[in-house]
N, C-alpha and C positions, 0 to 999 in steps of 0.2 A: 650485508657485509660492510663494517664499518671500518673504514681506513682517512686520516686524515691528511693533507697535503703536506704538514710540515713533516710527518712522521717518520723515523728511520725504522726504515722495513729492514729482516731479517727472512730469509727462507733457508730451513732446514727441511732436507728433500730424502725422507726413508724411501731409499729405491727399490729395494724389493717390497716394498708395502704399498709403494704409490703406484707401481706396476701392476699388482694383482687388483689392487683399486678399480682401474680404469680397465683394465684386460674385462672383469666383472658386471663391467657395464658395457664393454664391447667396441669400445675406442680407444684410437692409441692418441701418445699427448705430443705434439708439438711444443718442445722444450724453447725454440725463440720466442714463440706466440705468449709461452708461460711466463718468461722473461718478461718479457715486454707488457702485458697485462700488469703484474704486481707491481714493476718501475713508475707503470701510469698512478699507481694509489697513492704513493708518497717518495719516500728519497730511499733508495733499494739500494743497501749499504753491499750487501754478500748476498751470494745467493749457492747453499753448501748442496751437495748432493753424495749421499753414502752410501757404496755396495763394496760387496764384496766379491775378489774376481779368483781364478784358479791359474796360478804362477805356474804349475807344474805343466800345464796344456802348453801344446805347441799353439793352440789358438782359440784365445777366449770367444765366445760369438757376443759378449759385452765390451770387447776392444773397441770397437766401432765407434761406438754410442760414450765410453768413455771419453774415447782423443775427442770428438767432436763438443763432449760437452766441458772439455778441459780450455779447448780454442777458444768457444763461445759464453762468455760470461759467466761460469760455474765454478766453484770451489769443490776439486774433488777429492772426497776423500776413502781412500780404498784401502783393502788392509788383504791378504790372501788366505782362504778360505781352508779348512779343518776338516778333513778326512778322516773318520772314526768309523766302529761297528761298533752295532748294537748287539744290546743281550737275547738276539732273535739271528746274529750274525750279518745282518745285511748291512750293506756298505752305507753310510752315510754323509751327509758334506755339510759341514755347519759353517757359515758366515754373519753372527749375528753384529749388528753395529750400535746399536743401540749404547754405548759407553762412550765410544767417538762421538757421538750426535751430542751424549746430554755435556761433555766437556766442553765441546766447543759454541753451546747454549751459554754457561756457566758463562765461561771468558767473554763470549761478546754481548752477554748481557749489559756491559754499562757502557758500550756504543750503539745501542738501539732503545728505539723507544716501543715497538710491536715483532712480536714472534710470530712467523706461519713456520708451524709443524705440519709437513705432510705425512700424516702416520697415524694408523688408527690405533697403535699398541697401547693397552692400557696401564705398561709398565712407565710409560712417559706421566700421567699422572702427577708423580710429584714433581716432576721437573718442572711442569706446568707451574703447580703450584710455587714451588722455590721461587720462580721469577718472577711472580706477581706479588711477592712479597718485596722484591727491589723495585714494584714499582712500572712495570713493563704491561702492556697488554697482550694477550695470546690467542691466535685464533688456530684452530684444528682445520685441516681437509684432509675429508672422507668421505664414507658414504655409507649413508644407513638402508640405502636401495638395492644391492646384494643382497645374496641370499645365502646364508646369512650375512648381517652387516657386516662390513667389515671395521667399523672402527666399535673402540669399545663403550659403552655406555657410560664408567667413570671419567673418562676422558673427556667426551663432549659435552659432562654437565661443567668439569674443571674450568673447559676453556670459556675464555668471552666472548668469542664466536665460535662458529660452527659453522665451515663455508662446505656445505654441499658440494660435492665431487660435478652430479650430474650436473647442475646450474653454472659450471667454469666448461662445461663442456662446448658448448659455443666459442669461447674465446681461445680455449687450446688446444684443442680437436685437433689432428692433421686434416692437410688442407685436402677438400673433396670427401671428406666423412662429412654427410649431413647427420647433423645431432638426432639421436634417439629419442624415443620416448619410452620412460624405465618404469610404466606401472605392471609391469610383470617382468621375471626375473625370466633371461631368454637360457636354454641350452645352448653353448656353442663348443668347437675342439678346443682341444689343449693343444698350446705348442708344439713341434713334433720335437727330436730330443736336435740338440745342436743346431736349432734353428736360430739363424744369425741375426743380430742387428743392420736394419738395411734401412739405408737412406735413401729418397726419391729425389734428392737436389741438395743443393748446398742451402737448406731452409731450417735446417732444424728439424724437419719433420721425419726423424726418425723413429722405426718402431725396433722397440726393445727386445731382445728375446725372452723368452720363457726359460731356459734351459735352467740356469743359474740364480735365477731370479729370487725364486721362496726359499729363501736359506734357512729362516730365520727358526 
């Protein structure tokens, strides 16, 4: 992982992507620790964080983990999620953000000097590419340790890093997860439905819920 000290850091944070990320590997992220890691690599100009929440609910179980990462040094940007059926009739919930993300790439492209995309989507690709054509360097986190991986293969030849999910899991773990070791993909449950964002202290160390999360 190469980062230099004069450098203006950018983090662009796909939440439902960076959440199945790490649910995948079976630890949840301590979002101050996160903070605070990429601040130590260089000058951490913003740091954006994208989901989409459900307006119409009397209570989102991503309220939580929102207000707190609105407090705490996060740029958040949310938009309210899309209720459709399919041609099978079943109800569906679309929240994709990937439009928000690559806009507000674009615009702060020429107050940074390095992008961290947390997102394995291989429709990012050209985004990737547009901005190193201004000149920017781009590093991807994900993980190719899921099963299947979750990020895409055009993606992490694009970028000029490629920061391994599990190798930041040391630094962003919530606190009292001892790090895994991911040479074999484990079985574990899925979220139960409405299972809320719950915090353990005023630390950041909040876990996300699943409910809302895979919109995309």
């Amino acid at each position: 992982m190469i980062f230099y000290p004069q450098e203006r850091i950018g983090l662009f944070i796909d939440g439902s992507n960076l959440y199945a990320a790490a649910r995948s590997l079976d630890f949840d992220i301590d979002y101050k620790r996160l903070l605070e890691h990429f601040a130590d690599k260089g000058h951490l100009v913003r740091a954006f964080y994208y989901t989409a929440l459900m307006d119409d609910a009397e209570y989102s179980p991503l309220r939580p983990l929102v207000d707190w990462l609105d407090y705490n040094g996060y740029t958040m940007v949310t938009k309210p999620t899309k209720e459709f059926t399919d041609a099978s009739g079943r109800r569906k919930i679309k929240g994709n953000m990937d439009i928000e993300l690559a806009i507000d790439v674009m615009e702060m492209a020429e107050h940074l000097d390095h992008i961290v995309l947390f997102s394995g989507d291989g429709d990012f690709r050209r985004l990737i590419e547009a901005v190193q054509r201004k000149g920017l360097r781009c590093s991807v986190v994900s993980t190719v340790k899921s099963q299947p991986p979750m990020v895409a293969d055009e993606l992490r030849r694009q970028a000029d890093n490629f920061i391994e999910l599990v190798d930041l899991e040391k630094s962003i773990a919530r606190s009292g997860e001892r790090p895994q070791h991911h040479h074999h993909h484990r079985q574990h449950q899925a979220a139960e439905p409405n299972d809320g964002a719950q915090t353990d202290d005023d630390t950041g160390a909040i876990r996300a819920p699943g409910d809302f999360e895979n919109l995309n």
